[in-house]
PDBQT receptor file of N, H, CA, C and O in Angstrom, charges set to zero:
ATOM      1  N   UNK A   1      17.124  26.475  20.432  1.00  0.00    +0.000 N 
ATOM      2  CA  UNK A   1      18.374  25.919  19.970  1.00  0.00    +0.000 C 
ATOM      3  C   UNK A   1      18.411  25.975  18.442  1.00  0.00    +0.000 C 
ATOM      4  O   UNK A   1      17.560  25.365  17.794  1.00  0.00    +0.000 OA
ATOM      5  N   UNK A   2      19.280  26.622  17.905  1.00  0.00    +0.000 N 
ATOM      6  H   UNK A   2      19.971  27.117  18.432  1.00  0.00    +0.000 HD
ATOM      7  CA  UNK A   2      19.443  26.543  16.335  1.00  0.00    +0.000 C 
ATOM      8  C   UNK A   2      20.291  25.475  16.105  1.00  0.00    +0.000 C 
ATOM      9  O   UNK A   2      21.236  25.055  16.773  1.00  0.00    +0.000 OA
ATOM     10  N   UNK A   3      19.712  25.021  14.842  1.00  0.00    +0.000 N 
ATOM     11  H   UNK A   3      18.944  25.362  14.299  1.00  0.00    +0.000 HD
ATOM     12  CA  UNK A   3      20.670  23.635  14.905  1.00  0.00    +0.000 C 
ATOM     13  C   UNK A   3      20.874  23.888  13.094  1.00  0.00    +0.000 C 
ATOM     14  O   UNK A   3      20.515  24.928  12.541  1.00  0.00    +0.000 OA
ATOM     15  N   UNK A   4      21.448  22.836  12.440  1.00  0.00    +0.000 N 
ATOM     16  H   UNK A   4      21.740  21.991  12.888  1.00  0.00    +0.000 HD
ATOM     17  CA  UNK A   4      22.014  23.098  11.214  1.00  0.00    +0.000 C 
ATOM     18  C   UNK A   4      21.340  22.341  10.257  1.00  0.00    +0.000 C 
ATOM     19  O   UNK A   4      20.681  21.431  10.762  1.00  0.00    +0.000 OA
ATOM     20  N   UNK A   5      21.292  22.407   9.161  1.00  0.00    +0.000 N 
ATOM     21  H   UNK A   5      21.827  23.146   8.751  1.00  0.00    +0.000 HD
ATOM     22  CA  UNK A   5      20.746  21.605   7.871  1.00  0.00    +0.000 C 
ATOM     23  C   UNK A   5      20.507  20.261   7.822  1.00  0.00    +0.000 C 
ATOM     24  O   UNK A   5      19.484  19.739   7.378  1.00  0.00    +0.000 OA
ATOM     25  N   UNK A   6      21.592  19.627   8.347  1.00  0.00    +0.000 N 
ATOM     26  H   UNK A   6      22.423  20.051   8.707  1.00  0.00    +0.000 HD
ATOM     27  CA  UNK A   6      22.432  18.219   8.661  1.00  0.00    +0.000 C 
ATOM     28  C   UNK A   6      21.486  17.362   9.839  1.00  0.00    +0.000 C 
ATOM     29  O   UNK A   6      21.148  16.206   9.585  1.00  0.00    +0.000 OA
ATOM     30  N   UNK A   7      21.114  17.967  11.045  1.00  0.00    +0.000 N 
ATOM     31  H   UNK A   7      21.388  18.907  11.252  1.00  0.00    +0.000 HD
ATOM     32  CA  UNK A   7      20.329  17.893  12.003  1.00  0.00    +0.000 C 
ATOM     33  C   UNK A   7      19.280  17.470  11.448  1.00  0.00    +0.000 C 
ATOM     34  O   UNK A   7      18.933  16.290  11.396  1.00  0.00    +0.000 OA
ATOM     35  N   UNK A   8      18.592  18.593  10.907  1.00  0.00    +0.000 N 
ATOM     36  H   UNK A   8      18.874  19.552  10.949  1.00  0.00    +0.000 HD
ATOM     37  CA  UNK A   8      17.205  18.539  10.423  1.00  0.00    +0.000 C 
ATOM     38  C   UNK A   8      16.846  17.380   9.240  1.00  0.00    +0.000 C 
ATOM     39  O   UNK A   8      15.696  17.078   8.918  1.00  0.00    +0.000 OA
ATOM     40  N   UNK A   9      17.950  16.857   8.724  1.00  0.00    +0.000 N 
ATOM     41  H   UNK A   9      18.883  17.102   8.986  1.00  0.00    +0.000 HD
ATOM     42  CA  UNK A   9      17.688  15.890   7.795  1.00  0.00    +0.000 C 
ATOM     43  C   UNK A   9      17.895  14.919   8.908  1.00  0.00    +0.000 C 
ATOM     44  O   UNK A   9      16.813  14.751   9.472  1.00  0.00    +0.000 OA
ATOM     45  N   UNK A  10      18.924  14.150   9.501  1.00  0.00    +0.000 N 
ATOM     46  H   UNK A  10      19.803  14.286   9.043  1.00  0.00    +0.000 HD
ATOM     47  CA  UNK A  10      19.109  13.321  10.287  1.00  0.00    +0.000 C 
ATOM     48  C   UNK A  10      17.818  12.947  11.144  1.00  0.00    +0.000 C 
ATOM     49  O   UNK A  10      17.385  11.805  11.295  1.00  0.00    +0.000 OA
ATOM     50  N   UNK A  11      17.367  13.936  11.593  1.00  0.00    +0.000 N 
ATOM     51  H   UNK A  11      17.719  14.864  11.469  1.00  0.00    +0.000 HD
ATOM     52  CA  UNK A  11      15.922  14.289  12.306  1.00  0.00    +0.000 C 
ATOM     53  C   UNK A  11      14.962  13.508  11.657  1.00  0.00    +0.000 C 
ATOM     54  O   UNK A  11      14.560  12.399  12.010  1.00  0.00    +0.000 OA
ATOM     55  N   UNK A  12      14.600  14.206  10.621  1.00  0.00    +0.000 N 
ATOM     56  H   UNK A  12      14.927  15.107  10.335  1.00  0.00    +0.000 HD
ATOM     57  CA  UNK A  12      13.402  13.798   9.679  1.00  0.00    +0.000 C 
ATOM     58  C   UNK A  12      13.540  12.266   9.444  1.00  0.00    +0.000 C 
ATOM     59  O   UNK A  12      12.727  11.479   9.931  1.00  0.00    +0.000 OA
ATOM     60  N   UNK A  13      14.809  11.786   8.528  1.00  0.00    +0.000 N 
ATOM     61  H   UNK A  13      15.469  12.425   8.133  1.00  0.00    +0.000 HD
ATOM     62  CA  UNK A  13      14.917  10.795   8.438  1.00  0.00    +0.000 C 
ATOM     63  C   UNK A  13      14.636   9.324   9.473  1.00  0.00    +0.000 C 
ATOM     64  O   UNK A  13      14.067   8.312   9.063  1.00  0.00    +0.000 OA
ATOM     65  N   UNK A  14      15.066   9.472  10.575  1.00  0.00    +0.000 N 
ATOM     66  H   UNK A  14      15.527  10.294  10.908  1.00  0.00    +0.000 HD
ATOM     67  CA  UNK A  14      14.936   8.741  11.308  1.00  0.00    +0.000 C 
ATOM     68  C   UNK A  14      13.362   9.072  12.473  1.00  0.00    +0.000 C 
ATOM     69  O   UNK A  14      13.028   8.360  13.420  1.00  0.00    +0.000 OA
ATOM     70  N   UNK A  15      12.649  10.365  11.980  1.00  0.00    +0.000 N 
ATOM     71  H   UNK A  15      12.921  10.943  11.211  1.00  0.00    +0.000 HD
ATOM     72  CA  UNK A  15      11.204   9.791  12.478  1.00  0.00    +0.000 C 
ATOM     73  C   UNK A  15      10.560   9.009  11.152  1.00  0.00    +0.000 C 
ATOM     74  O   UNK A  15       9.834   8.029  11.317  1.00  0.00    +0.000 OA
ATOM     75  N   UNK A  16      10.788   9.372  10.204  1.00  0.00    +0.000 N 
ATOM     76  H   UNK A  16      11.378  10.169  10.070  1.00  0.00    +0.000 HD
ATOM     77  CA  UNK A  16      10.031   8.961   9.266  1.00  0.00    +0.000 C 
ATOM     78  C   UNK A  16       9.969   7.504   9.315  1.00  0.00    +0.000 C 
ATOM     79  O   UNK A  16       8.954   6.807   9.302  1.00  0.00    +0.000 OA
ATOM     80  N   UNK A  17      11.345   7.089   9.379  1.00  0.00    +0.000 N 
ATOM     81  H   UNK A  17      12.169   7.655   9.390  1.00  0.00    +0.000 HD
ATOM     82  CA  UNK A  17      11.303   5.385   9.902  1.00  0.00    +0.000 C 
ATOM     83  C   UNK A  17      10.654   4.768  11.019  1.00  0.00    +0.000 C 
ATOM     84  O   UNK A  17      10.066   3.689  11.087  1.00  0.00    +0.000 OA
ATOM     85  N   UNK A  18      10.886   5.736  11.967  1.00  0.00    +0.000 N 
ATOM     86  H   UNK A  18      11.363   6.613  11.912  1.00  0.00    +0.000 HD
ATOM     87  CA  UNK A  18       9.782   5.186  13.119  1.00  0.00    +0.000 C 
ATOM     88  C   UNK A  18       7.905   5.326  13.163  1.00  0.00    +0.000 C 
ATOM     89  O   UNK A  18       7.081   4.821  13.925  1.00  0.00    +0.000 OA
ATOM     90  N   UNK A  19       7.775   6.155  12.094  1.00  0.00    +0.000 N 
ATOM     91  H   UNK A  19       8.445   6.565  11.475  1.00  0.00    +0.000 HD
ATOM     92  CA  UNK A  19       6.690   6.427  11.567  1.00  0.00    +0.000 C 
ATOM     93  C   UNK A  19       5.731   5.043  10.631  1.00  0.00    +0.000 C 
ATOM     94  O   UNK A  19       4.658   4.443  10.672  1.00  0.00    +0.000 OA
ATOM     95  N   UNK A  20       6.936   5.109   9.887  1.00  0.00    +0.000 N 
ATOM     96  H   UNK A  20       7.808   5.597   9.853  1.00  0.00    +0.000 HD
ATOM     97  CA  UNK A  20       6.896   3.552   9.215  1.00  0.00    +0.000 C 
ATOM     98  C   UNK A  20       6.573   2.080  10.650  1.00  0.00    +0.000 C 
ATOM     99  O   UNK A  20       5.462   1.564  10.775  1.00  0.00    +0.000 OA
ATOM    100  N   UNK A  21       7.125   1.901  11.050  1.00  0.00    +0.000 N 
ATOM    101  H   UNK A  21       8.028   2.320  10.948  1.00  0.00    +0.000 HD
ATOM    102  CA  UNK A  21       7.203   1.393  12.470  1.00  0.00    +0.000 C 
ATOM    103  C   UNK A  21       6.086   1.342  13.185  1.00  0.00    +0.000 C 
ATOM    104  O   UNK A  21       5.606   0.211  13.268  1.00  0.00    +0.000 OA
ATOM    105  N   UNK A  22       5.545   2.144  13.698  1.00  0.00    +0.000 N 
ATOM    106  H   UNK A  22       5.934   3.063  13.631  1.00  0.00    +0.000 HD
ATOM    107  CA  UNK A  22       4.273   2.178  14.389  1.00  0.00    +0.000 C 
ATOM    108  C   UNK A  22       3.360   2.114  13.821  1.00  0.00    +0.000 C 
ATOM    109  O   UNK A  22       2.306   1.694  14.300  1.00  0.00    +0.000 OA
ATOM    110  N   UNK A  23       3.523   2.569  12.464  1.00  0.00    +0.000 N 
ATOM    111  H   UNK A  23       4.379   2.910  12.074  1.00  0.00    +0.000 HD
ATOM    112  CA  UNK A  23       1.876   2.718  11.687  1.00  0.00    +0.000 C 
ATOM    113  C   UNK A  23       1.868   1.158  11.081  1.00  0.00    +0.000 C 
ATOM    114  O   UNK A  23       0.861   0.633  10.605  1.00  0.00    +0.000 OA
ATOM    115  N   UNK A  24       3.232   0.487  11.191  1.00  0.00    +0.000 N 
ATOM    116  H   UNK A  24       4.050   0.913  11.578  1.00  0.00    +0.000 HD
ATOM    117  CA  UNK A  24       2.628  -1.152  10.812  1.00  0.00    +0.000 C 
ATOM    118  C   UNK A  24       2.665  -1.994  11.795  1.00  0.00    +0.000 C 
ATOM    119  O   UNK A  24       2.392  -3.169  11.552  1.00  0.00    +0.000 OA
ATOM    120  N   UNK A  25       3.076  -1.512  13.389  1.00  0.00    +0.000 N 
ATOM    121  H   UNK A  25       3.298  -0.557  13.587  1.00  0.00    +0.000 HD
ATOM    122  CA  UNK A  25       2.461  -2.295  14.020  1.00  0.00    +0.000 C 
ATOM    123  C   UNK A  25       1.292  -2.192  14.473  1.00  0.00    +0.000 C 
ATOM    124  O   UNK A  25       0.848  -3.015  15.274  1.00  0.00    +0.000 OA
ATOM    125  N   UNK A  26       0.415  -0.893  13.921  1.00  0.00    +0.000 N 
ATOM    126  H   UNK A  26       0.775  -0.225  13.270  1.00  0.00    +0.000 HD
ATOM    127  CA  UNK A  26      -1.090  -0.620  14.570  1.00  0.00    +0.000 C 
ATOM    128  C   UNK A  26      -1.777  -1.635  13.656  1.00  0.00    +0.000 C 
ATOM    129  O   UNK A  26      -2.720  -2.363  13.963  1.00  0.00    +0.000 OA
ATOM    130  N   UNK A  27      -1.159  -1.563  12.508  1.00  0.00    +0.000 N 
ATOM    131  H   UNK A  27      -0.392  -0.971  12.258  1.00  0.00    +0.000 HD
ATOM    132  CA  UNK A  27      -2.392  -2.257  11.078  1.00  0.00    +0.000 C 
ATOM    133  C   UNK A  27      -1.833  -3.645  11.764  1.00  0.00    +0.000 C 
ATOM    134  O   UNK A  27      -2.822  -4.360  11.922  1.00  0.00    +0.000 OA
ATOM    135  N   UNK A  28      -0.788  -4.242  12.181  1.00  0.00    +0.000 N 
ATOM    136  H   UNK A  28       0.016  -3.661  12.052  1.00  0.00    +0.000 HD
ATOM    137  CA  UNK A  28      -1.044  -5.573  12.143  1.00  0.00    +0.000 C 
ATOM    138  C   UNK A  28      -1.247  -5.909  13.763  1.00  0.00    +0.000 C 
ATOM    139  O   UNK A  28      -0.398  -6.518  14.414  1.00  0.00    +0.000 OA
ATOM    140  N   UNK A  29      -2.075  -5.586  14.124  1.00  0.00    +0.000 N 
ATOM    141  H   UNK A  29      -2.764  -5.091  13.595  1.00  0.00    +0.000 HD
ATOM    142  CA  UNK A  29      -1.651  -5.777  16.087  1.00  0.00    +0.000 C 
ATOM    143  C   UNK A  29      -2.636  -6.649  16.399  1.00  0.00    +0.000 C 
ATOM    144  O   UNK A  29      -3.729  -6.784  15.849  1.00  0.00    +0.000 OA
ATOM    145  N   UNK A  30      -2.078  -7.356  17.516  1.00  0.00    +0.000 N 
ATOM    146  H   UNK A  30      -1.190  -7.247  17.962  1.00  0.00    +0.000 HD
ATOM    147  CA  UNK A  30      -2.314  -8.587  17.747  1.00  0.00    +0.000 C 
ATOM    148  C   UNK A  30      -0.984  -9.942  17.109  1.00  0.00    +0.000 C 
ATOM    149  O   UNK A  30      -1.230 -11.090  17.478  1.00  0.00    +0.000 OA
ATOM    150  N   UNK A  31      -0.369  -9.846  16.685  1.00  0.00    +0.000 N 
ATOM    151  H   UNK A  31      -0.169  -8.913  16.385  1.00  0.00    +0.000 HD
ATOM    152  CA  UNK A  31       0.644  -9.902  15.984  1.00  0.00    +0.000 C 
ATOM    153  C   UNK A  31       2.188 -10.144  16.130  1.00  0.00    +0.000 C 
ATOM    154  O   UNK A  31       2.897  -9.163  16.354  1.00  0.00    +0.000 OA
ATOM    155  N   UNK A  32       2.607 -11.068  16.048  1.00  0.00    +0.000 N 
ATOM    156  H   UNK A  32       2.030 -11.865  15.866  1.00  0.00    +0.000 HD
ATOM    157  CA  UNK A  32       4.131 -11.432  16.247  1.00  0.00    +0.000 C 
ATOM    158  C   UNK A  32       4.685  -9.678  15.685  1.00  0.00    +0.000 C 
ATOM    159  O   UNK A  32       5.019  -8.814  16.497  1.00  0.00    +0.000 OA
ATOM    160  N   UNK A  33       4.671  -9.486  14.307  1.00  0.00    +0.000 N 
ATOM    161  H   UNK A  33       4.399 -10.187  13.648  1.00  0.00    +0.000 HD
ATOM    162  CA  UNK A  33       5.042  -8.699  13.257  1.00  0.00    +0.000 C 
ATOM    163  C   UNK A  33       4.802  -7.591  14.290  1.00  0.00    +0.000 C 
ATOM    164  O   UNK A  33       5.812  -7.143  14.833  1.00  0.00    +0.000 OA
ATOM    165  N   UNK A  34       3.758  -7.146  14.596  1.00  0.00    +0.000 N 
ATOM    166  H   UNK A  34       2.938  -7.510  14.155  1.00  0.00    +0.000 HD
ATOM    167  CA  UNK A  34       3.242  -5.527  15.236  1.00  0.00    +0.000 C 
ATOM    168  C   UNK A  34       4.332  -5.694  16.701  1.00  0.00    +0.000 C 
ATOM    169  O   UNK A  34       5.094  -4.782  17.023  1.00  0.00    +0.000 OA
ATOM    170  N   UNK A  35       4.249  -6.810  17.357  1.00  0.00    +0.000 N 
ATOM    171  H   UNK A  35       3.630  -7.551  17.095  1.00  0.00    +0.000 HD
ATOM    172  CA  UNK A  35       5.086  -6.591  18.473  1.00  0.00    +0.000 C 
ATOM    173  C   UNK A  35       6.812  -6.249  17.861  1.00  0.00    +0.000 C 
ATOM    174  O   UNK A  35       7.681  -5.614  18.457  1.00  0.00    +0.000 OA
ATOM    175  N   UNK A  36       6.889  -6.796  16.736  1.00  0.00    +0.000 N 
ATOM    176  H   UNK A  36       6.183  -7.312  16.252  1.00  0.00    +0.000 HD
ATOM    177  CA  UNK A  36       8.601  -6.826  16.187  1.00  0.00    +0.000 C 
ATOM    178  C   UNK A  36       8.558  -5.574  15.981  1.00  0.00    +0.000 C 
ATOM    179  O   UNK A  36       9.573  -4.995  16.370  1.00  0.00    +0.000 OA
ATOM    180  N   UNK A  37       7.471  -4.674  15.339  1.00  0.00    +0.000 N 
ATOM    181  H   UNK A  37       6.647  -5.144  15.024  1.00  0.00    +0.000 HD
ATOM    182  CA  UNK A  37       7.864  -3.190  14.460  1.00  0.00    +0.000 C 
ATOM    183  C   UNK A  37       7.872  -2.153  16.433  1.00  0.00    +0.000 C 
ATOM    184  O   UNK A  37       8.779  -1.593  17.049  1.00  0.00    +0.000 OA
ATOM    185  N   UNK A  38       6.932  -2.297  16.631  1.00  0.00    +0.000 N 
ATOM    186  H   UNK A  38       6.195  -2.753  16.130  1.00  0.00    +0.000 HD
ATOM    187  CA  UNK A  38       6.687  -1.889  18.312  1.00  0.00    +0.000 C 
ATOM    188  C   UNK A  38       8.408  -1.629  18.667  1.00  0.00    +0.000 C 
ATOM    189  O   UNK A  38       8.921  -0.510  18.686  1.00  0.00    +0.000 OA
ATOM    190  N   UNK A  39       9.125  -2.886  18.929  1.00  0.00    +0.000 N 
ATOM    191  H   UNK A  39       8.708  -3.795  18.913  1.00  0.00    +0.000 HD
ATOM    192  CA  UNK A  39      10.073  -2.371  19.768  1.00  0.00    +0.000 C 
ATOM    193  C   UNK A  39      11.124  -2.227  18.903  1.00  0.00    +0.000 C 
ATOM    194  O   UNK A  39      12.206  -2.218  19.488  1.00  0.00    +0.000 OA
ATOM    195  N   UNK A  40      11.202  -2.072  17.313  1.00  0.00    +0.000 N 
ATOM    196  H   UNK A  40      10.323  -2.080  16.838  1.00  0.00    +0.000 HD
ATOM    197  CA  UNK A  40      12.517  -1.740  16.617  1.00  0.00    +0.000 C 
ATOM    198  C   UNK A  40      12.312  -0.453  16.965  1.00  0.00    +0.000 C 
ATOM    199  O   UNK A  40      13.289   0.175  17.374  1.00  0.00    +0.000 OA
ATOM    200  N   UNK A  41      10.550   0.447  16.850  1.00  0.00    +0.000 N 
ATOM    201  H   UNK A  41       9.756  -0.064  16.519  1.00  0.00    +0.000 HD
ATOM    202  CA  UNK A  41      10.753   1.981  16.665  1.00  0.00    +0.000 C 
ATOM    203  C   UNK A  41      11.256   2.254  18.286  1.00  0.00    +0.000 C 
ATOM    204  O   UNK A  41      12.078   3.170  18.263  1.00  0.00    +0.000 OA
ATOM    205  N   UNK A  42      11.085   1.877  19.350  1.00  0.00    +0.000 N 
ATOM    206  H   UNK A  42      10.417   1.133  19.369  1.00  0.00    +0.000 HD
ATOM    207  CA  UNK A  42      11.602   2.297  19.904  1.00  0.00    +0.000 C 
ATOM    208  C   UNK A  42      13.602   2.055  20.283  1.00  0.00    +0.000 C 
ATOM    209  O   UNK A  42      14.364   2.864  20.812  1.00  0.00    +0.000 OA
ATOM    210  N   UNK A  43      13.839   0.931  19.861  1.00  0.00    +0.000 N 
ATOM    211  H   UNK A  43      13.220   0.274  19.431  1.00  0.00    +0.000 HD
ATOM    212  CA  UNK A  43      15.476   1.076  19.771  1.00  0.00    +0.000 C 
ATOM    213  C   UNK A  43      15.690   2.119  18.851  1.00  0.00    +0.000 C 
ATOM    214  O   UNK A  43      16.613   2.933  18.873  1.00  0.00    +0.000 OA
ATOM    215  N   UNK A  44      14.696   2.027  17.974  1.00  0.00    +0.000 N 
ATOM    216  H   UNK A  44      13.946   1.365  17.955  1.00  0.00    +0.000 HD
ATOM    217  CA  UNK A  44      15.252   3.445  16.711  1.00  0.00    +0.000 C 
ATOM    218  C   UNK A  44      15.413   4.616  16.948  1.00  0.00    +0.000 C 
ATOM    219  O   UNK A  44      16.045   5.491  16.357  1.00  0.00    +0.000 OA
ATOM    220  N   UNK A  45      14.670   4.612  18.062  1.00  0.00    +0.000 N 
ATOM    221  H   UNK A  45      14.157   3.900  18.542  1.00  0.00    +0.000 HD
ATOM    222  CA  UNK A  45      14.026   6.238  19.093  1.00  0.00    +0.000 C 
ATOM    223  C   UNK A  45      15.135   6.837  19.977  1.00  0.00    +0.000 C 
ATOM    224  O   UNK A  45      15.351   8.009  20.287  1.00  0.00    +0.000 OA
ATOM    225  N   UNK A  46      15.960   5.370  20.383  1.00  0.00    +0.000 N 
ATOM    226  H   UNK A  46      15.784   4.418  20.131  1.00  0.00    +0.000 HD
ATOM    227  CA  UNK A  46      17.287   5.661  21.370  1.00  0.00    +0.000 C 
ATOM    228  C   UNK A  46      18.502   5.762  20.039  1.00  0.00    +0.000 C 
ATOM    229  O   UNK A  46      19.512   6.416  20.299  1.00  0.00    +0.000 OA
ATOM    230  N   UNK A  47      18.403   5.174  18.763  1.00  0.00    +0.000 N 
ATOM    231  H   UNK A  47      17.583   4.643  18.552  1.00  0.00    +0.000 HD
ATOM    232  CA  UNK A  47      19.757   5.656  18.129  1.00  0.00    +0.000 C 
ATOM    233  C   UNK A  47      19.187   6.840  17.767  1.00  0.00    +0.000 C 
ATOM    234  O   UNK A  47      20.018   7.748  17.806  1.00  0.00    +0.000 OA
ATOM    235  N   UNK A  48      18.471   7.071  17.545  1.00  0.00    +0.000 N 
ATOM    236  H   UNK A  48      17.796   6.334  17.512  1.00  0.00    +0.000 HD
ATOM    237  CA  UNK A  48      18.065   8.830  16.781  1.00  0.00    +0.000 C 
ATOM    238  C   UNK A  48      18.613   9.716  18.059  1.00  0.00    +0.000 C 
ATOM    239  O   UNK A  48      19.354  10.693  17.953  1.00  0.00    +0.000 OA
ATOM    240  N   UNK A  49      18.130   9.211  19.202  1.00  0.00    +0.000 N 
ATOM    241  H   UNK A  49      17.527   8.418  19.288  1.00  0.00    +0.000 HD
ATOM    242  CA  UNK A  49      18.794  10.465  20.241  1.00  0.00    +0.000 C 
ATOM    243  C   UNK A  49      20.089  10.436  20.256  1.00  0.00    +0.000 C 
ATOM    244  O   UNK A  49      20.714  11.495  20.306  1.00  0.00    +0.000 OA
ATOM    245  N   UNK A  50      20.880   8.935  20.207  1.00  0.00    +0.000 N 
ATOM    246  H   UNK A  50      20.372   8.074  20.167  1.00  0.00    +0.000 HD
ATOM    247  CA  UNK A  50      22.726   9.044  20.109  1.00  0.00    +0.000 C 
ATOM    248  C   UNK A  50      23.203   9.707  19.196  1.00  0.00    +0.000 C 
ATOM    249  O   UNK A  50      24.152  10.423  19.514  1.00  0.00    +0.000 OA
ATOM    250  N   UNK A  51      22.730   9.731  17.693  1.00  0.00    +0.000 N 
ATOM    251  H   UNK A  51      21.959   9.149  17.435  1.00  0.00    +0.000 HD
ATOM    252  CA  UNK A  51      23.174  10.120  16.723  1.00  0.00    +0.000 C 
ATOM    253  C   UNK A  51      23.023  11.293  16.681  1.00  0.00    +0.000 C 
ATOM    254  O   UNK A  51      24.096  11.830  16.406  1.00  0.00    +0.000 OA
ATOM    255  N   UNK A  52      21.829  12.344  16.880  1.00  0.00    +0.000 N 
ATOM    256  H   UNK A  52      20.957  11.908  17.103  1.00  0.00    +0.000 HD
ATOM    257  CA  UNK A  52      21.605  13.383  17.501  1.00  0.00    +0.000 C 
ATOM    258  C   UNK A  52      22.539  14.328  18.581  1.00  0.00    +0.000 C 
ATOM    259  O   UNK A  52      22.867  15.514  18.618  1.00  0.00    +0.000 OA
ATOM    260  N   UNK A  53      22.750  13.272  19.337  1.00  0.00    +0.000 N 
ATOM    261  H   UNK A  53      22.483  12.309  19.307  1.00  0.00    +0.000 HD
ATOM    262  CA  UNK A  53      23.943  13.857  20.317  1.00  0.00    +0.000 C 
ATOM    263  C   UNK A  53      25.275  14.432  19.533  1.00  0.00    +0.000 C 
ATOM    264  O   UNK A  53      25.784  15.544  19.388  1.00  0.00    +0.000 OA
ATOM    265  N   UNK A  54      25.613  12.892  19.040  1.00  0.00    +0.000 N 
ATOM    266  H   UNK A  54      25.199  11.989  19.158  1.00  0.00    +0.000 HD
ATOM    267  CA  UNK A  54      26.315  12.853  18.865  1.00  0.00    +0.000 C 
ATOM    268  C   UNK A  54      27.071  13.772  17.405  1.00  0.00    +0.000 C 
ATOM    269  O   UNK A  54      28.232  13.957  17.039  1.00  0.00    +0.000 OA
ATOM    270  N   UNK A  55      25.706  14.186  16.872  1.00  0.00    +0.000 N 
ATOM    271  H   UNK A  55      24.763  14.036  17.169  1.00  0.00    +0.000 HD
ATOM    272  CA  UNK A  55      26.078  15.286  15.913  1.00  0.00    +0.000 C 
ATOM    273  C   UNK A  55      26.019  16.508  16.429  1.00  0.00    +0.000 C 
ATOM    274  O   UNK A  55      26.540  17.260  15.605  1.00  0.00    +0.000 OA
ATOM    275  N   UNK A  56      25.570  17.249  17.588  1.00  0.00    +0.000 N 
ATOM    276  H   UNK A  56      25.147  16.639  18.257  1.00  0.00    +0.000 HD
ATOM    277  CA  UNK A  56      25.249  18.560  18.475  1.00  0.00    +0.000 C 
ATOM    278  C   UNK A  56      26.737  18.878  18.646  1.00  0.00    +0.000 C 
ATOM    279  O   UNK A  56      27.222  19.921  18.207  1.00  0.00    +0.000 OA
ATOM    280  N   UNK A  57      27.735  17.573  19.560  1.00  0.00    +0.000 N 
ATOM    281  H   UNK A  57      27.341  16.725  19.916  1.00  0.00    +0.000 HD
ATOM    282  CA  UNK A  57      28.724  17.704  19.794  1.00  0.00    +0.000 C 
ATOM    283  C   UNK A  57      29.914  17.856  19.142  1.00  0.00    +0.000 C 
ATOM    284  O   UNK A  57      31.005  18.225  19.578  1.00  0.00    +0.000 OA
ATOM    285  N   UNK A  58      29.472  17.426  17.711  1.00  0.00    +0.000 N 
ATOM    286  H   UNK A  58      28.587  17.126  17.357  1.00  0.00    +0.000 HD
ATOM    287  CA  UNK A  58      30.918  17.623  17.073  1.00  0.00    +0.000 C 
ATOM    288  C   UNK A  58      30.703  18.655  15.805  1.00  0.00    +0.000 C 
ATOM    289  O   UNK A  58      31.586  19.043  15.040  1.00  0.00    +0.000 OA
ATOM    290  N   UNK A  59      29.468  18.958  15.780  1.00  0.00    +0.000 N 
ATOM    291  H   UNK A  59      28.750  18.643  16.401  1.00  0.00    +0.000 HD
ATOM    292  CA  UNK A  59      29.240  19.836  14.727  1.00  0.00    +0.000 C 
ATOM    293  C   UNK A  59      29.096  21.569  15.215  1.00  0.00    +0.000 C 
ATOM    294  O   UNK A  59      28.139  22.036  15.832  1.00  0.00    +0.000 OA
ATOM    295  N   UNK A  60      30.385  22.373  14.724  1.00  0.00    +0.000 N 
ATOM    296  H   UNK A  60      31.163  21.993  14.222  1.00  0.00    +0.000 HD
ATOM    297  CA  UNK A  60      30.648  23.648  14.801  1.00  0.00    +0.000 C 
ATOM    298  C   UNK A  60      29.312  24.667  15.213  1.00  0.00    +0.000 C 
ATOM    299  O   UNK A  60      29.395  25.484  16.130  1.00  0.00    +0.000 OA
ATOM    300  N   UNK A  61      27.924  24.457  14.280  1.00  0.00    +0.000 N 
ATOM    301  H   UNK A  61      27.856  23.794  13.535  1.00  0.00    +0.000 HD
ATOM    302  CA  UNK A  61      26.983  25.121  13.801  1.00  0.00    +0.000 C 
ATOM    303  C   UNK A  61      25.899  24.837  15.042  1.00  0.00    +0.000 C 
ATOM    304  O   UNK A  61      25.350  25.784  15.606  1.00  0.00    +0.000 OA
ATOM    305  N   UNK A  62      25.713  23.841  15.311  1.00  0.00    +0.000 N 
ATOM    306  H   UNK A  62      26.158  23.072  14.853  1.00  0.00    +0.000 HD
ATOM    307  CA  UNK A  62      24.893  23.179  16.175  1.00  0.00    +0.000 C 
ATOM    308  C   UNK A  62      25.491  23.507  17.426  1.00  0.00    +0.000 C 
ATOM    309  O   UNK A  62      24.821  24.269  18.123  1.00  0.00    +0.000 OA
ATOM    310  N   UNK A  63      26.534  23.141  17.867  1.00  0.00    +0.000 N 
ATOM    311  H   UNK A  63      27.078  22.521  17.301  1.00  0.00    +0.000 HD
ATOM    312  CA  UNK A  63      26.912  22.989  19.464  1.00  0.00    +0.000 C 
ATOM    313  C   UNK A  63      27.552  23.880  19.554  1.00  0.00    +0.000 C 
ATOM    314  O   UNK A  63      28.071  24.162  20.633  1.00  0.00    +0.000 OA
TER     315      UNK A  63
């Protein structure tokens, strides 16, 4: 699938946050904090796929 410039930033951006996310709930686990970062990256994981979609579909280059 070729996808466009726009994608690939959108992409990046939002693992990098979930990256952020997991790597501070490993350092703090055991942890109110590690369980909070735990399940933001994964709600983050389901808007990255909507937003994703939702750019495939309306963007000329991509979809």
């Amino acid at each position: 699938m070729k996808t466009c410039h726009r994608f690939k930033t959108v992409r990046a951006e939002y693992e990098r946050e979930i990256g952020y996310m997991l790597a501070h709930s490993e350092r703090h686990e055991g942890k109110p904090a590690a369980k909070s970062s735990a399940k933001q990256a994964t709600s983050t994981k389901a808007r990255m796929a909507r937003a994703l979609t939702s750019h495939v579909s309306r963007c000329p280059e991509c979809g």
